[in-house]
Structures are given as structure tokens and as C-alpha cells.
C-alpha positions as CSV (number, residue, x, y, z in Angstrom):
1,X,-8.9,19.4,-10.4
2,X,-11.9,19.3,-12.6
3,X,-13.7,15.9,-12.4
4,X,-16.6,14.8,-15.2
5,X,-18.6,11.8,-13.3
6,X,-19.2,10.2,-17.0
7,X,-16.4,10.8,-19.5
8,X,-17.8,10.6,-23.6
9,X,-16.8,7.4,-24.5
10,X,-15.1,6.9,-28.2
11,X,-12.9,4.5,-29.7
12,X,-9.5,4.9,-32.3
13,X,-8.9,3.5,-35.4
14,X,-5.6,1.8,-34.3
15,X,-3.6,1.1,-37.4
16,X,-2.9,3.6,-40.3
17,X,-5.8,3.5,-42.5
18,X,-5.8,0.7,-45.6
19,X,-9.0,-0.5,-45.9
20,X,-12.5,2.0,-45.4
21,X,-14.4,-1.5,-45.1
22,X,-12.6,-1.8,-41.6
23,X,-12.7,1.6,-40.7
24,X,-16.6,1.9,-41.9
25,X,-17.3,-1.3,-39.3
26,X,-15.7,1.8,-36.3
27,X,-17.8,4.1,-38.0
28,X,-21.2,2.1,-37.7
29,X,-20.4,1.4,-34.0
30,X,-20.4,5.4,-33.4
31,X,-23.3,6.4,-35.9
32,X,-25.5,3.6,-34.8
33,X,-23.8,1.9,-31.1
34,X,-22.6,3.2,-28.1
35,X,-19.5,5.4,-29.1
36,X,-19.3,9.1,-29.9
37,X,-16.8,9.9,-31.4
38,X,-14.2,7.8,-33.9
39,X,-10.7,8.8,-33.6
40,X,-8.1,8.9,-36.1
41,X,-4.1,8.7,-35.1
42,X,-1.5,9.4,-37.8
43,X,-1.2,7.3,-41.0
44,X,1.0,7.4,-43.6
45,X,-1.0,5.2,-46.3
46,X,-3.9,7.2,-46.3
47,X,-3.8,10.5,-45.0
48,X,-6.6,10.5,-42.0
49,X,-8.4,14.0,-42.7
50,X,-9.1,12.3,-46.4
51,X,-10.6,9.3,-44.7
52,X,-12.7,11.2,-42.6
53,X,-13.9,13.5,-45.8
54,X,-14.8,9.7,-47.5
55,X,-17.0,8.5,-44.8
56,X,-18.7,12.0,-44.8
57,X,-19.4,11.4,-48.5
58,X,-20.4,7.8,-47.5
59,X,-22.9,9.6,-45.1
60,X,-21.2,9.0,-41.8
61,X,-21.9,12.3,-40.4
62,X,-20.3,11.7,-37.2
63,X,-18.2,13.4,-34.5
64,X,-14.0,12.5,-35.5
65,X,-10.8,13.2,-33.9
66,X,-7.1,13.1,-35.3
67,X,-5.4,12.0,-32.2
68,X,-3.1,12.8,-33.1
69,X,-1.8,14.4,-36.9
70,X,2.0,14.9,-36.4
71,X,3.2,18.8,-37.0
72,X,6.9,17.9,-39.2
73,X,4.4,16.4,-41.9
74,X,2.1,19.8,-41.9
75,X,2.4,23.1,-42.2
76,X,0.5,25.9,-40.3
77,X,-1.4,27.0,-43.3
78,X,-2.4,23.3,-44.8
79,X,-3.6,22.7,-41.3
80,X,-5.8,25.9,-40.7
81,X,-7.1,24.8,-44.6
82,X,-8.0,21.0,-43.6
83,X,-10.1,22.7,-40.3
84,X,-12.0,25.0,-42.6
85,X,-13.0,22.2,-44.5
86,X,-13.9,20.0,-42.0
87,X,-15.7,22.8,-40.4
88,X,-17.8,23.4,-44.2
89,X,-18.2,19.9,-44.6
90,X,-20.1,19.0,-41.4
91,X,-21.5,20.6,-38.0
92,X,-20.9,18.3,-36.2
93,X,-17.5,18.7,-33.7
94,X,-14.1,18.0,-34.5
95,X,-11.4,17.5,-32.1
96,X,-7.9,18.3,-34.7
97,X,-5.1,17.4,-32.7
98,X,-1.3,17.8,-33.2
99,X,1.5,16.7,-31.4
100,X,5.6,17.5,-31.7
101,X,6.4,13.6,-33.1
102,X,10.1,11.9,-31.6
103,X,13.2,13.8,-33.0
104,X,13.7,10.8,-35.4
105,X,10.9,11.8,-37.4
106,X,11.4,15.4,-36.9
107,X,15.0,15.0,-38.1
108,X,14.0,13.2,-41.0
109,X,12.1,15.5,-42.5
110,X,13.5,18.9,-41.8
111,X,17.3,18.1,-41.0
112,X,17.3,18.6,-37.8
113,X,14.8,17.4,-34.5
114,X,13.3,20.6,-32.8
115,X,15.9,21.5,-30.1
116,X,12.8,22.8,-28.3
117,X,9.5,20.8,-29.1
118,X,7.6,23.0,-26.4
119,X,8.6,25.9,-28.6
120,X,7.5,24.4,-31.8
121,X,4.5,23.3,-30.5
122,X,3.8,26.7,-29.3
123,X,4.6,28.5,-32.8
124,X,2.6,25.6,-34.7
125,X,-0.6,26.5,-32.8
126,X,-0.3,29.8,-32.8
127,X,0.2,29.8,-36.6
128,X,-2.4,28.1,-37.0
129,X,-4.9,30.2,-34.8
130,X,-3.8,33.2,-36.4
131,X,-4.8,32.3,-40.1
132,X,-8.1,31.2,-38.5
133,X,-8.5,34.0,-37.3
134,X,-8.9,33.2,-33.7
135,X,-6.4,34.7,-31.1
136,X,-3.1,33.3,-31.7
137,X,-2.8,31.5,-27.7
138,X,1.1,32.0,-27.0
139,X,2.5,32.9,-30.3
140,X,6.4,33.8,-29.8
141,X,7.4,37.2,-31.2
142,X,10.3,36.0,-32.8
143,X,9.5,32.2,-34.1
144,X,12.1,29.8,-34.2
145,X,10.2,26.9,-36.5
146,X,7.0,28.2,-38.0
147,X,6.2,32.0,-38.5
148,X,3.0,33.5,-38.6
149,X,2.0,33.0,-42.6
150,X,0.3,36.2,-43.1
151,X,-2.0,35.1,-45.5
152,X,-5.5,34.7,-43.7
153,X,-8.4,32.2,-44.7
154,X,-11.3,34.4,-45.0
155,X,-15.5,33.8,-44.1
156,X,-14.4,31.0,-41.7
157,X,-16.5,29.5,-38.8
158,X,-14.7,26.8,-37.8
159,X,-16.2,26.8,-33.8
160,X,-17.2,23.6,-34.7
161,X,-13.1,22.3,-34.7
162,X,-11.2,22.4,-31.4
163,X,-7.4,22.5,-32.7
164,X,-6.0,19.8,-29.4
165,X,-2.5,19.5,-28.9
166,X,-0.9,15.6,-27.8
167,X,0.9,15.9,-24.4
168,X,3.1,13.4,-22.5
169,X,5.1,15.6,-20.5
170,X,3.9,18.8,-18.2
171,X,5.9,20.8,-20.4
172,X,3.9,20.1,-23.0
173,X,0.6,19.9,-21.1
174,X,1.2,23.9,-20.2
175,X,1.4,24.4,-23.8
176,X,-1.6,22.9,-24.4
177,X,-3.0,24.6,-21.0
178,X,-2.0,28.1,-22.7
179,X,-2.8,27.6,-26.3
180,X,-5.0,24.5,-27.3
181,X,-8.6,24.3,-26.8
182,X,-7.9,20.3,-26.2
183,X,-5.3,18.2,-24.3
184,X,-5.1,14.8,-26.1
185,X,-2.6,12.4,-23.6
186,X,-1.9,8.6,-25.2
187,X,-1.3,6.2,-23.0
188,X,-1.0,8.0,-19.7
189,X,-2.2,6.4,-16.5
190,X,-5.1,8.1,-14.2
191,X,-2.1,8.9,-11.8
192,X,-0.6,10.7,-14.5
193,X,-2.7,12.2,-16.6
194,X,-4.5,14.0,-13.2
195,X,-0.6,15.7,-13.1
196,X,-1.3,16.8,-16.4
197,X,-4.5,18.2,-16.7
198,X,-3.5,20.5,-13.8
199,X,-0.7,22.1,-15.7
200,X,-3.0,22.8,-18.6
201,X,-5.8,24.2,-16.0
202,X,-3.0,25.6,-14.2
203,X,-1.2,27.3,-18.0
204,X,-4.9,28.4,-19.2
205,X,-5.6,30.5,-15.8
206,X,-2.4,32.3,-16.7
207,X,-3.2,33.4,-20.4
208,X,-6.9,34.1,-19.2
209,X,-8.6,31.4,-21.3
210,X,-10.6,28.2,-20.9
211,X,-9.0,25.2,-19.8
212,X,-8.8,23.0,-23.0
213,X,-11.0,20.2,-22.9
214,X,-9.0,16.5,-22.2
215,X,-9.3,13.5,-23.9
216,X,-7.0,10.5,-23.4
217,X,-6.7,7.7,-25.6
218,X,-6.7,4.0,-23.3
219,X,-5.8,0.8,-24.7
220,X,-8.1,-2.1,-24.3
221,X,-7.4,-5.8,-24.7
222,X,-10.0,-9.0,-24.1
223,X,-9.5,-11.4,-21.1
224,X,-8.1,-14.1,-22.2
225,X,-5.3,-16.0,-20.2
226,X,-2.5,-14.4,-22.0
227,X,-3.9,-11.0,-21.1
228,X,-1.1,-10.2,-19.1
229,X,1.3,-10.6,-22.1
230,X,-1.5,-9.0,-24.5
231,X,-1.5,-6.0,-22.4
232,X,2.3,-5.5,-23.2
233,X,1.9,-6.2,-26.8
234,X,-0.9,-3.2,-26.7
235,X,1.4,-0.9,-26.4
236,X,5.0,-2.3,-27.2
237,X,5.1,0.1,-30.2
238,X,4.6,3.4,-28.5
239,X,6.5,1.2,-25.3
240,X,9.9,1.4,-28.1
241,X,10.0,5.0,-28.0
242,X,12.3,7.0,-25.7
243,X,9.3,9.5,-24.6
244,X,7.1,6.9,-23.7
245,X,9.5,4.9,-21.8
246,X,10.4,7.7,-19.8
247,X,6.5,8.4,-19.1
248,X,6.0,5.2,-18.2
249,X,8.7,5.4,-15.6
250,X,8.0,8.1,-14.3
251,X,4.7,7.1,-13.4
252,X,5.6,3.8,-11.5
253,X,5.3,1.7,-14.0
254,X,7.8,-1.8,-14.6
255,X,8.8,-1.5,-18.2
256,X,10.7,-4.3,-19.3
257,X,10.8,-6.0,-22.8
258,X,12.3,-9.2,-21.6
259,X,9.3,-9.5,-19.2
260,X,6.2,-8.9,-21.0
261,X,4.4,-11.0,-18.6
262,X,5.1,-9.1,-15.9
263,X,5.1,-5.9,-17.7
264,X,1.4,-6.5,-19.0
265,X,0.8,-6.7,-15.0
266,X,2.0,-3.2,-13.7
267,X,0.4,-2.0,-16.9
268,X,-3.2,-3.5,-16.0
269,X,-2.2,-2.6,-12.9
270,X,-2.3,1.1,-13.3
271,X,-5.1,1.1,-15.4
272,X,-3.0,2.4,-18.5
273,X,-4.5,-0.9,-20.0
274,X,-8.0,-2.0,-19.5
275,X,-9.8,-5.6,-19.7
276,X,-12.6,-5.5,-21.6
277,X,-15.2,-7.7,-19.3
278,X,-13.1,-6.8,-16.2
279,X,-14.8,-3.7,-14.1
280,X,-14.2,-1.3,-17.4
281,X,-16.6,0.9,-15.6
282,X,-14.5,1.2,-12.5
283,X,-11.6,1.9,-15.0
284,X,-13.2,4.5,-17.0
285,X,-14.4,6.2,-13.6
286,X,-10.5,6.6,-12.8
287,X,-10.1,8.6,-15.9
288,X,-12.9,10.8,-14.8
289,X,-11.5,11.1,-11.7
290,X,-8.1,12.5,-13.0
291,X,-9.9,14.9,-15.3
292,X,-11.0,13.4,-18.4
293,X,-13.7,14.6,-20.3
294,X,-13.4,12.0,-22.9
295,X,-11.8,8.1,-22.8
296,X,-11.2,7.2,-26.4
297,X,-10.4,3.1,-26.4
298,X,-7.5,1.6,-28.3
299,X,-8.7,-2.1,-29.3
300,X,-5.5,-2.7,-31.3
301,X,-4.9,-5.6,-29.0
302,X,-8.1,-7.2,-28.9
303,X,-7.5,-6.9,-32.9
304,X,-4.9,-8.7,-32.7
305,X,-6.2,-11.4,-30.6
306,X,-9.5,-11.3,-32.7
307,X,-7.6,-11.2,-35.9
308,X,-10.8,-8.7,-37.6
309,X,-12.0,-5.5,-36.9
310,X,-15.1,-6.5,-37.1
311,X,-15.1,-9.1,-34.0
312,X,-13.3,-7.0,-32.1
313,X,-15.8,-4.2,-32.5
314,X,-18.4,-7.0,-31.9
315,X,-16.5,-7.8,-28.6
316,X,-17.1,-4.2,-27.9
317,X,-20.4,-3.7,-28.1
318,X,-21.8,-7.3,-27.3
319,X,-22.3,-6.1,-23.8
320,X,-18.8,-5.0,-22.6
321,X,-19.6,-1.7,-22.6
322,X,-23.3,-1.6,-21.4
């Protein structure tokens, strides 16, 4: 297993994007504190490629991620377009990651939930790659869900964007082993996510490629004495969703909405959640012990218990993280 002693530290914009003045006050802590790089998760007020091309205009020419932008709302040839333009509108490097969704969503919007989400990541990917121009990385012969589209974009450079791919499961991991250049895990405990980036290392040795680069999106929350309960409340949302659940089992970890208290515990426990003010650099270490080549943190909770962005990022770089 690979092991990066110091992991790039970044944070996420936790909420879908409303308001640039909060997301401006993550911005400044990457273009002038200790963060490189300002992630972006899927939003569906304002679309999070557009609010990375407004704080280009603003001037924040900074490192972003889309951790991750879901594949039912795209298509193969809008997504190849958005990393061109990304890739003409700064050099700086983009991580553009995609991930399957839950079958809800996927059901939703095209009638039906993938009945193989490994496949349609797989097909998505290699869509993509191919009207980039790169080499396609696992394209099926016969596509099931998205075909190659043909049509090419032309004079692109786009080394600049890494297309990552969101992975839960080792299933999906291999995907991303065999046809992403990034492996983008939410959530997923040290334990974990070390199972994980050995099936992408594992997948790329069998296509003959690079292992894609990982980086793994950690809540934080502040100590307070309901951290145990805060810690829960981090991540109830993802916490709701079957695929979660079943990660979270499956890697030892007490689940329980009638016991947040206790589930906050095994959660802080496993370092899936850290503390900020509580050995964060012992926590981050763990993530670079399992593979991760990038920590991005998740201060939704320490949001909520700050009620602003903006004293939450000040909680952040007041000293917790030096």
C-alpha cells in the first residue's frame, strides 16, 4: 500500500451552494490560509462548475474539486465540455469527480436505477475520456447506459483536470483503479479506505496505468460537550442512505439513529469523524497511513454548531490546524 507521510490538506463547501459570500469566506482560507484545495460536492441551487467559474472571475485562482458531481444529472459530452473549460479558464489543477448517485435519484431521472452502477460508472468515464481524447480506461464494447458520443472536442489540453471517480464499495474502487485518474471516498474510515485504495492500485496494475491519485473527504466537528452527538449529526444525512449504512457496517462501526450519543462515539472512534482541537494531526496521519494523498475536511458540523461560515472557518484556522 502506498503511504504519503503528509496528505494535502483541503476543505469542502458542505451545503449546496446559495450564497458566494459564504463560499468566498472557503475560498480566502485556501488562496490566502492553510488549505489547498476547496472542494465542491453536488448542488442543486447552483450548479458547482458555475460557482467555481465565478470565483475565477472574482480572481480566486485556486486549486477546486467537485467531490463529487453525480453522473444521472450529466451527460458524457457536457462533462468532457465543463473539463475543457476549466482546463482554458485556469492552470491550476482540477480534481472532476463523478460518482453513480443511490438508485432513487438514478430512477428519478432516467426511469429506471442502473441495475449495474459499476457498469455505468465504467461507460461514463470512458465516454468521457474518449471525447477528450485521452484513452478511454475500460470502455465496454457494447455500452449498456452511455455510448461513446463520437463527436470529439478538438485542441484540448486538459492535463491540468484529473476526471476522479467517488467510491464506497471495492467494486467501485476497481473501477476507479482501472479507469479514473482519482479515487474520491466520503466518509470512509482509515480501516476502510486502506481496503480501497488497494483495489484501485490493485485494478490500475491490471489495465497497465497509474494508480489514480486518492482523496477522501473527513468530517470535522468542534469539541464541545455534545461532540459525541455532533459527530452523529455530521453525517446523519449521508448516515440515511442505504449505501452508507452498509459501509459503515461493514467497517465496524455502531450505526444507530435512536442512539446518536453513542453513535457519535464509534464514529470518533474510528476516526471517520475528527475533533477539531483533539490530536487532528494523529487523525490526519491515519489517512496517510491508509493511502491518502489528500484529506479534504467537512466542517458542516462545526457550521452548525457555529451557526456562520465564517466562524467556523475562523475555528479552523485560528490554530487548529497549525
Amino acid at each position: 500500500m502506498k503511504e504519503k507521510t503528509t496528505p494535502d490538506l483541503s476543505v469542502v463547501y458542505p451545503m449546496s451552494v446559495d450564497k458566494m459570500a459564504n463560499v468566498m469566506s472557503m475560498a480566502d482560507a485556501v488562496r490566502h490560509g492553510p488549505f489547498h484545495r476547496l472542494w465542491f460536492g453536488q448542488s442543486l441551487m447552483v450548479d458547482p462548475v458555475a460557482a467555481m467559474h465565478w470565483l475565477l472571475g472574482a480572481g480566486y485562482d485556486i486549486p477546486f474539486g467537485l467531490g463529487v458531481g453525480l453522473i444521472p444529472v450529466r451527460t458524457p459530452f457536457e462533462t468532457a465540455l465543463a473539463i475543457s473549460t476549466l482546463a482554458r479558464m485556469t492552470d491550476q489543477r482540477i480534481t472532476y469527480g463523478l460518482g453513480v448517485s443511490e438508485p432513487l435519484m438514478v430512477g428519478a431521472l432516467h426511469g429506471d436505477p442502473y441495475a449495474s452502477p459499476t457498469r455505468a460508472a465504467t461507460e461514463f468515464i470512458g465516454a468521457v475520456r474518449a471525447v477528450l481524447g485521452r484513452e478511454p480506461g475500460g470502455q465496454l464494447e457494447r455500452p449498456e447506459y452511455y455510448h461513446d458520443p463520437v463527436l470529439r472536442l478538438t485542441d484540448v489540453a486538459t492535463d491540468s483536470v484529473e476526471i476522479g471517480l467517488g467510491a464506497l464499495s471495492p467494486k467501485l474502487a476497481t473501477v476507479a483503479g482501472a479507469s479514473a485518474d482519482a479515487l474520491i471516498p466520503w466518509m470512509t474510515p482509515p480501516y476502510r479506505l486502506a481496503q480501497l485504495v488497494d483495489k484501485a492500485a490493485a485494478a490500475a496494475d491490471d489495465a497497465g496505468r497509474p494508480a489514480p491519485r486518492t482523496a477522501v473527504c473527513v468530517p470535522i466537528i468542534a469539541d464541545s460537550k455534545e461532540w459525541a452527538t455532533d459527530a452523529f449529526k455530521a453525517c446523519a444525512l449521508h448516515g440515511s442512505r442505504d449505501h452508507y449504512r452498509k459501509m459503515f457496517v461493514e467497517s465496524g462501526i455502531t450505526w444507530d439513529p435512536d442512539s446518536p450519543h453513542r453513535t457519535g462515539e464509534s464514529l470518533v472512534e474510528a476516526n471517520l469523524v475528527l475533533v477539531a482541537g483533539r490530536d487532528l494531526a494523529e487523525g490526519v496521519a491515519a489517512y496517510a497511513a491508509a493511502g491518502a494523498d489528500e484529506v479534504f475536511l467537512n466542517p458542516f458540523g462545526i457550521i452548525r454548531r457555529t451557526g456562520s461560515v465564517d466562524r467556523a472557518m475562523a475555528l479552523l484556522e485560528g490554530g487548529v490546524l497549525k
